[in-house]
C-alpha positions as CSV (number, residue, x, y, z in Angstrom):
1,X,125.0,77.9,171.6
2,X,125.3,75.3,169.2
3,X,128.0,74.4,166.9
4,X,126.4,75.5,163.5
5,X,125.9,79.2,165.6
6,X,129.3,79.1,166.4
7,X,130.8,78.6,162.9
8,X,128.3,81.3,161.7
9,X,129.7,83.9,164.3
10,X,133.4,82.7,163.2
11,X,132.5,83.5,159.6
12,X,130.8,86.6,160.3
13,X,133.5,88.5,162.5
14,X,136.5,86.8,159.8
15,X,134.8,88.2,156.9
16,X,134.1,91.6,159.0
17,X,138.2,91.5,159.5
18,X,139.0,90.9,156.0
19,X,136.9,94.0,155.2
20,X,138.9,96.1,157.7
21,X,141.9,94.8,156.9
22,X,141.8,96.0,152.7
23,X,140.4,99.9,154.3
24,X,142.2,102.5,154.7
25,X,141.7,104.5,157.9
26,X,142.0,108.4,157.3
27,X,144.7,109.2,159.4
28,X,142.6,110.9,162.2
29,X,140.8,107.5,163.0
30,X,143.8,105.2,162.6
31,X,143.4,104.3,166.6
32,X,140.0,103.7,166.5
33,X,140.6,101.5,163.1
34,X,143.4,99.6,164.9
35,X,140.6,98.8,168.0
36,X,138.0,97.6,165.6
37,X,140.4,94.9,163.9
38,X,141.9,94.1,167.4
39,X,137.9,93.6,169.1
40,X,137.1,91.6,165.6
41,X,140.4,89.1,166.6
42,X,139.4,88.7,170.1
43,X,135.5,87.6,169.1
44,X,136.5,85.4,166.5
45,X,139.5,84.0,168.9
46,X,136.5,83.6,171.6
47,X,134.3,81.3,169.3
48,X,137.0,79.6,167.8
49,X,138.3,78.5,171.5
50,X,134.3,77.6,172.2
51,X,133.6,75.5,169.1
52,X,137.3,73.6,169.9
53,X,135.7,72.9,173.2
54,X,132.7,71.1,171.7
55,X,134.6,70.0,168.4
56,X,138.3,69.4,169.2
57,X,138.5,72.1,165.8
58,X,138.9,75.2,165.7
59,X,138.0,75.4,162.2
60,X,134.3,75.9,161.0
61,X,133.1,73.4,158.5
62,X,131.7,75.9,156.7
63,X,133.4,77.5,153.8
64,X,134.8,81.1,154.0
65,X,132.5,84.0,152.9
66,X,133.3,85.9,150.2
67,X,134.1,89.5,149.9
């Protein structure tokens, strides 16, 4: 995977979090709500630590998406 891949992916699942972050969950689906933004962390945590292993950043050069 290249580094412009990367930053996309870290943009994409950060903006995805942002957007589950400001819902809220009806109270029957909180757990499942709670696993989407947990899986969302650990994706973007996964390609952050893969583009500071080509970089030596773990912040895209890209700018943030908006919501």
């Amino acid at each position: 995977m290249n580094v412009s891949d990367i930053e996309y992916q870290i943009r994409k699942y950060e903006r995805g979090l942002r957007v589950l972050m400001k819902q809220k969950p009806h109270p029957m689906q909180e757990a499942s709500h709670k696993h989407k933004i947990k899986s969302y962390a650990n994706e973007m945590g996964k390609y952050k630590k893969m583009l500071h292993e080509i970089t030596g950043s773990s912040t895209p050069s890209i700018p943030r998406w908006p919501l």
